[in-house]
C-alpha positions as CSV (number, residue, x, y, z in Angstrom):
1,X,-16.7,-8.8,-1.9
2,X,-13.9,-5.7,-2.1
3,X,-12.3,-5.2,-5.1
4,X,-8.5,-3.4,-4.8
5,X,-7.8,-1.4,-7.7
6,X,-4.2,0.2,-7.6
7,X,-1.8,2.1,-10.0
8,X,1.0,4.2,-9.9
9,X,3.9,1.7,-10.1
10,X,6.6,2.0,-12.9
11,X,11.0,2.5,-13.2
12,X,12.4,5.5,-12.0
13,X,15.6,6.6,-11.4
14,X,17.5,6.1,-8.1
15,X,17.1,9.4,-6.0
16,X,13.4,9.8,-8.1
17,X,9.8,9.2,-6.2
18,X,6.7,7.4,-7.5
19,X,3.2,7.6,-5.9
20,X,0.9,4.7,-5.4
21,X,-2.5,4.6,-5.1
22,X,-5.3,2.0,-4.8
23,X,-9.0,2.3,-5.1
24,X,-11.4,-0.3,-2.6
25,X,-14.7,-1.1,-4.1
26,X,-17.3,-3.6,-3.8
27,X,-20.9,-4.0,-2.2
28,X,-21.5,-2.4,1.9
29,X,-18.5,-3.0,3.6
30,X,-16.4,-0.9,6.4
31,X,-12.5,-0.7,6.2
32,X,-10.5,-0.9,9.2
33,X,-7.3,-0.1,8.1
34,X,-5.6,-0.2,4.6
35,X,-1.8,-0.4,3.7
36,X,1.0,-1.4,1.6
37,X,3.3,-4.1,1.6
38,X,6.2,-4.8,-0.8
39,X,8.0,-8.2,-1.7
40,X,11.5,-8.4,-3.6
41,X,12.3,-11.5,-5.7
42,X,13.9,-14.5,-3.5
43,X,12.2,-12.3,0.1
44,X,9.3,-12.5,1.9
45,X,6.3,-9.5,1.4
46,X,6.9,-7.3,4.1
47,X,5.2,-4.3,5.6
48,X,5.4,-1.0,4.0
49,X,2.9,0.9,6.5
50,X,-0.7,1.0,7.3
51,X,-3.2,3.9,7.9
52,X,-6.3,3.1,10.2
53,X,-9.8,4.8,9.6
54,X,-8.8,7.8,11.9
55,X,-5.8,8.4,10.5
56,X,-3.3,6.4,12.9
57,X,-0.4,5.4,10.9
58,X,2.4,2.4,11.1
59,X,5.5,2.2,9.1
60,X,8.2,0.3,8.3
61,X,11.3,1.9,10.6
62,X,13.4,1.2,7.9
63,X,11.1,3.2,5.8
64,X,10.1,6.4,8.1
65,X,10.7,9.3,6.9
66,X,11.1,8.7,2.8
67,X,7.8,7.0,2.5
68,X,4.4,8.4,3.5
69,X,1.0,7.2,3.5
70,X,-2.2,8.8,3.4
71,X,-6.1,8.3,2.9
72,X,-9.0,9.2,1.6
73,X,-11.7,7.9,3.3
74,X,-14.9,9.6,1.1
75,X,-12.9,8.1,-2.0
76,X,-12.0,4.6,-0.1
77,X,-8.4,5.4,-1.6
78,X,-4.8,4.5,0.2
79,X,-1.5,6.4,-1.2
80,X,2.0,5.8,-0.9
81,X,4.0,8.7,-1.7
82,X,7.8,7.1,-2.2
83,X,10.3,9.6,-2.3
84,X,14.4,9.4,-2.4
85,X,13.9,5.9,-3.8
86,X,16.8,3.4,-3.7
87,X,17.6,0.2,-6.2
88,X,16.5,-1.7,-2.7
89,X,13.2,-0.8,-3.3
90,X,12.7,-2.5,-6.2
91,X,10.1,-5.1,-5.4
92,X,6.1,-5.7,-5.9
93,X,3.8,-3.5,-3.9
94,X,0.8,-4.3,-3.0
95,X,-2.3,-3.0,-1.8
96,X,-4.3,-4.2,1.7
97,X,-7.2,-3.8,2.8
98,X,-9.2,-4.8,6.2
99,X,-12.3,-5.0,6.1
100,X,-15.0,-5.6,9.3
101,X,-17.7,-7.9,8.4
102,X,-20.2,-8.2,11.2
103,X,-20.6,-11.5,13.6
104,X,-17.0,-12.5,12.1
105,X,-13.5,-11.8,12.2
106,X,-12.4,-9.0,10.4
107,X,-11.2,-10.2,6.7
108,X,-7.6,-8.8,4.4
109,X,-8.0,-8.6,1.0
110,X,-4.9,-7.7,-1.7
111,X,-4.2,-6.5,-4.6
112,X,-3.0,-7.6,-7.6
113,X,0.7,-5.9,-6.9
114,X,2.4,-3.4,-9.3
115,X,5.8,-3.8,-10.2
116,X,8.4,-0.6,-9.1
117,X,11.8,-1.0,-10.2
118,X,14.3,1.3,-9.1
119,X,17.9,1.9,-11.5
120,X,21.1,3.0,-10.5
């Protein structure tokens, strides 16, 4: 079983950054990807972006270019570096991870969420 640790969330100012990060833990496993998603009250959880092993990385377009995610693969750590942050941001963020189990499907587990709100 992986375990998703994360931290970092908190209320900043408009125009501030924050930076997430989540640890993976747990008995042998392999990640395929990790990533961060985000849901606002009354709206569905929607992507945020995802990093593969190898460094390939998918974002949000909405989000491209304020937001960047990186890994540490020795650590089994994601980060989300949020910069220029807007009130819209405001939401629950929550950690991803995929991990490859072999003879079945590959298997998502989450984190708990940590709450970033964003003033005005």
């Amino acid at each position: 079983q992986v375990q998703l640790v994360e931290s970092g969330g908190g209320l900043v100012q408009a125009g501030g950054s924050l930076r997430l990060s989540c640890a993976a833990s747990g008995r042998k496993f392999s990640i395929n990807a990790m990533g961060w998603y985000r849901q606002a009250p009354g709206e569905q959880r929607e992507l945020v972006a995802t990093i593969a092993t190898g460094g390939t990385t998918n974002y949000a377009d909405s989000l491209k270019g304020r937001f960047t995610i990186s890994r540490d693969n020795a650590k089994n750590t994601v980060y989300l570096q949020m910069n220029s942050l807007k009130p819209e941001d405001t939401a629950v963020y929550y950690c991803n991870a995929v991990v490859a189990v072999p003879g079945f499907p590959t298997r998502d587990y989450w984190g708990q969420g940590t709450q970033v709100t964003v003033s005005s």
